[in-house]
C-alpha positions as CSV (number, residue, x, y, z in Angstrom):
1,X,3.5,-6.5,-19.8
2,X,0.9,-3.5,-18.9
3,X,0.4,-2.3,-15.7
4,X,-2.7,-0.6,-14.1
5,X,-2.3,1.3,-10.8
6,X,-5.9,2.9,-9.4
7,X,-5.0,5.5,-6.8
8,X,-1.8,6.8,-6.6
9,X,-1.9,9.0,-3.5
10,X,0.5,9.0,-0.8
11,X,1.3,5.3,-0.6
12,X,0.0,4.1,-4.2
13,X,1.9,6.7,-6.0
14,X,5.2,5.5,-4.4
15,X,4.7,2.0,-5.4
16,X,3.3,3.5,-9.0
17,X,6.5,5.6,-9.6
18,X,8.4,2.5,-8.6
19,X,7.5,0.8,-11.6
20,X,7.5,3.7,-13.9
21,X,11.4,3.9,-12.8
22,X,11.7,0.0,-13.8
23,X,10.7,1.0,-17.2
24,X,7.2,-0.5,-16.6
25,X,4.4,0.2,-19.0
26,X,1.7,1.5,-16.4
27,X,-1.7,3.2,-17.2
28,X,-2.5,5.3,-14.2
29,X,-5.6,6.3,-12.7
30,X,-6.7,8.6,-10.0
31,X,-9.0,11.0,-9.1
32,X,-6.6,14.0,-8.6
33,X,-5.2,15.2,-11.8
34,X,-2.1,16.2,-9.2
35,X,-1.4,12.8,-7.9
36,X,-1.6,11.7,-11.7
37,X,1.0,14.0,-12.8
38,X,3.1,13.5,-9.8
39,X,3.2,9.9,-10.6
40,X,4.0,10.3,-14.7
41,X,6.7,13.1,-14.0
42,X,8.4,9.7,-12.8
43,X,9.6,8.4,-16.0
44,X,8.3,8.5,-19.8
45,X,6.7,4.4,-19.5
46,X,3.4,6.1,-17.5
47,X,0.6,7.4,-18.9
48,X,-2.8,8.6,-17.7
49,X,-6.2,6.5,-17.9
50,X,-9.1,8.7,-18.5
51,X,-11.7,5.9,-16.9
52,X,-11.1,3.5,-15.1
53,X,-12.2,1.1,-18.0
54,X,-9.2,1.7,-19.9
55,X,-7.9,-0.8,-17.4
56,X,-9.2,-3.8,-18.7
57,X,-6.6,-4.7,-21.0
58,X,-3.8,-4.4,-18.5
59,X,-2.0,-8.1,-17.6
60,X,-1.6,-6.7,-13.7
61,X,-4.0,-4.1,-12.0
62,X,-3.0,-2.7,-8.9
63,X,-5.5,-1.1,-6.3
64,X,-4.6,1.2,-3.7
65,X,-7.5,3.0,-2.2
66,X,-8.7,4.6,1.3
67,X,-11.4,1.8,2.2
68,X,-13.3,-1.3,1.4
69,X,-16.4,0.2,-0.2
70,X,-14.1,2.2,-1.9
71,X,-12.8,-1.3,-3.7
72,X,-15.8,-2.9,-3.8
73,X,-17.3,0.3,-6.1
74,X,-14.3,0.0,-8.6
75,X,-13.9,-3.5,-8.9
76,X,-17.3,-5.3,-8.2
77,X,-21.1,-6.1,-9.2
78,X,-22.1,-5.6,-12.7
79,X,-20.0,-2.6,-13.8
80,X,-16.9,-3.4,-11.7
81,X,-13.6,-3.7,-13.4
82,X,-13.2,-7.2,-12.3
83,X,-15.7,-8.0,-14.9
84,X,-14.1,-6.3,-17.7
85,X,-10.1,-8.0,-17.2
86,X,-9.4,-10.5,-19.4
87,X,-9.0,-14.2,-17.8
88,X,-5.3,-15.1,-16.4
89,X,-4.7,-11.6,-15.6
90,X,-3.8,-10.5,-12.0
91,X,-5.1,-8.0,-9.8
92,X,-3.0,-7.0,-6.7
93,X,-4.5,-4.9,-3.9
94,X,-2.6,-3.2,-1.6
95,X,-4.8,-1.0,0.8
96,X,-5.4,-1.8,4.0
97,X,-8.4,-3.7,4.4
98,X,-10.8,-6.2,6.4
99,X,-10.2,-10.5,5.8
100,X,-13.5,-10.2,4.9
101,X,-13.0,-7.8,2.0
102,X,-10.0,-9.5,0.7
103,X,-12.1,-12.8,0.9
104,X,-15.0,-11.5,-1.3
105,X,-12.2,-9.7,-3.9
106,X,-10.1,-13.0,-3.8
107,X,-13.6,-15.4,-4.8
108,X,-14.8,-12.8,-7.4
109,X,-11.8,-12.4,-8.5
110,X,-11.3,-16.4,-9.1
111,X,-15.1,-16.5,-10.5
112,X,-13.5,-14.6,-13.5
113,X,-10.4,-16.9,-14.1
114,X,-8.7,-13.8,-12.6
115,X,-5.3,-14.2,-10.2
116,X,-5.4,-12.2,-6.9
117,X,-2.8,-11.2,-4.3
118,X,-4.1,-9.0,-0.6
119,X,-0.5,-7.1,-0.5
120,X,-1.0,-4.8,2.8
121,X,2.0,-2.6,3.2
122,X,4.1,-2.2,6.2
123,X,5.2,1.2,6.9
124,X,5.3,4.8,4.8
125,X,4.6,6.8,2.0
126,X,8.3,7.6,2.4
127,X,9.2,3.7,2.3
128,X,6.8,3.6,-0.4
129,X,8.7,6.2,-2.6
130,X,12.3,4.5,-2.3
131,X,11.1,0.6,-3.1
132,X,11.5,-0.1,1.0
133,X,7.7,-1.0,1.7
134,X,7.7,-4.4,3.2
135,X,4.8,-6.4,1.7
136,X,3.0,-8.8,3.1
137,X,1.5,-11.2,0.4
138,X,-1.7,-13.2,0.7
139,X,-3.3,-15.7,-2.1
140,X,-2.3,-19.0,-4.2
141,X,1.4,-19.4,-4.0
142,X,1.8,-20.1,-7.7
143,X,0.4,-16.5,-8.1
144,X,3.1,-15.5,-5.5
145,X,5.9,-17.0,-7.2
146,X,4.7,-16.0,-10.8
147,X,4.1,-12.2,-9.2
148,X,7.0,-12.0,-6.9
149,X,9.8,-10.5,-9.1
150,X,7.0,-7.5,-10.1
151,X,6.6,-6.9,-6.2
152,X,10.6,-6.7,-5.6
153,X,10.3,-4.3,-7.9
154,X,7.9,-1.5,-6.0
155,X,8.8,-3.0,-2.3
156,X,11.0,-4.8,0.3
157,X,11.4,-7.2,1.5
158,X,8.1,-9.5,0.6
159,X,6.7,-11.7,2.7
160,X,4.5,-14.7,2.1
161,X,2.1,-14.7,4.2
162,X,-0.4,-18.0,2.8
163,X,-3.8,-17.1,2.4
164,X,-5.6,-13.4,2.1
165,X,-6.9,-13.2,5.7
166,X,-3.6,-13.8,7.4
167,X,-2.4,-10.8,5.6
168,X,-4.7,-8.5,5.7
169,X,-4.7,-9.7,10.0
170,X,-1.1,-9.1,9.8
171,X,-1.6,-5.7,8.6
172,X,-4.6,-4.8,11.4
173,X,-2.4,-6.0,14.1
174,X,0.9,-4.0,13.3
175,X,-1.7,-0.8,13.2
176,X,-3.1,-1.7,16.3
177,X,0.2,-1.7,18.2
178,X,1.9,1.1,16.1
179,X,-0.8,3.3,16.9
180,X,-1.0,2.3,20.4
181,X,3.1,2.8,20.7
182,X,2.1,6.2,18.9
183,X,-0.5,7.3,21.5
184,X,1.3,6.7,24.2
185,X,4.4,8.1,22.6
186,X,2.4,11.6,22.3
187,X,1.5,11.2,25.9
188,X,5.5,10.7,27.3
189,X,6.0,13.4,25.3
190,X,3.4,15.7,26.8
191,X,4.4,14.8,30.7
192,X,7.8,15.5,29.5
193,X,6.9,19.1,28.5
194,X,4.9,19.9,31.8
195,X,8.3,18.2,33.7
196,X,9.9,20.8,32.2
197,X,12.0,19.2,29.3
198,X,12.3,20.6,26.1
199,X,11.0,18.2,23.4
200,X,13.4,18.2,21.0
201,X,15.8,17.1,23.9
202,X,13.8,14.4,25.0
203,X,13.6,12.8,21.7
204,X,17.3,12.8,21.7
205,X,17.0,11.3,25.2
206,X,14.3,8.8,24.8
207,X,16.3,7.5,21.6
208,X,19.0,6.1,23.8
209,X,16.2,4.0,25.9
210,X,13.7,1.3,25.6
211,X,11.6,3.7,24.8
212,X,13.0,3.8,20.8
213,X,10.7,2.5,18.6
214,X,9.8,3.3,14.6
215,X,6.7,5.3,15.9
216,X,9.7,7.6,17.8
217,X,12.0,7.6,14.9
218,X,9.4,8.9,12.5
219,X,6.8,10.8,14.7
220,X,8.8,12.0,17.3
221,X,10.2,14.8,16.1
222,X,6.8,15.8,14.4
223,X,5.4,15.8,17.9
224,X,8.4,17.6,19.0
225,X,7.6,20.6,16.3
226,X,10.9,19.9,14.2
């Protein structure tokens, strides 16, 4: 089986490298020649796409890219790569995107007798890198099932989530509240400091209180200068 990955930055090269580990054919594509070699330096099954056309042929293309226009310029309209993968292939996104985005990938997608999974991740590149990304899956649960042993493989745990819009909401929710805990989080912090308590100390504190939280555990001590 050959694997495409397009955009293996800080959360895509993770779940890129992933496979590469498994011993996973992948053709990899990016538009820093860094984040390419960063990704093949993971095993000797990757190798490096020159255009994005050289995708076509893969049986499962990943997506992982900064926004929806972003998507909808590499795999849409007349010259999109949608057009070019062969029929019964899958293509599995995993950026973080609008149900309305996922919608109109999922229906053009299914216009081409292609398979489709929205995949949103849960938490961070450094999850991403060690196959601990929780996934939340939208699309046809027959694609699920058939794809579900390839996404054990560059997260975990999956979830199922039914159709695309309910994960790509599931996703848009857990950033409004993380970054929500995260603002206030900077803003405990900063009282503390005019109260007069180190920072480093009160993340030590606030970790034995109801204020602990995964926004704490991983931003904290960024905010605290450590």
């Amino acid at each position: 089986m050959l694997f495409g990955f397009i955009g293996v930055g800080a959360m895509g090269g993770g779940l890129a490298r992933n496979l590469i580990r498994a011993g996973k054919e992948v053709l990899v594509f990016d538009l820093s020649l860094e984040a390419i070699q960063r990704t093949l330096d993971a095993g000797t099954s990757g190798k490096a796409a020159k255009d994005v056309k050289e995708l076509a042929d893969a049986d499962v293309v990943f997506t992982s890219l900064p926004l929806p226009k972003h998507l909808e310029e590499v795999m849409l309209g007349e010259d999109g790569l949608l057009n070019a993968m062969k029929p019964g292939s899958t293509y599995i996104d995993v950026s973080t995107i609008d149900p309305q985005t996922a919608r109109k990938l999922s229906d053009a997608a299914e216009a081409k007798g292609i398979n489709f999974l929205e995949c949103p991740l849960g938490k961070t590149p450094a999850q991403a890198e060690k196959a601990e990304e929780p996934i939340f899956v939208g699309g046809k649960k027959e694609v699920y099932e058939k794809m579900k042993e390839v996404l054990n493989i560059v997260g975990s745990p999956v979830y199922y989530m039914g159709e695309v819009e309910a994960a790509t909401a599931l996703k848009l929710i857990s950033n409004l509240i993380g970054m929500t805990n995260l603002a206030v989080l900077a803003e405990g912090m900063r009282i503390g400091e005019k109260a007069g308590i180190e920072p480093k100390f009160l993340v030590e504190l606030l970790d034995d209180t109801g204020a602990k939280s995964f926004q704490m555990d991983v931003r904290g001590p960024w905010i605290a200068g450590e």
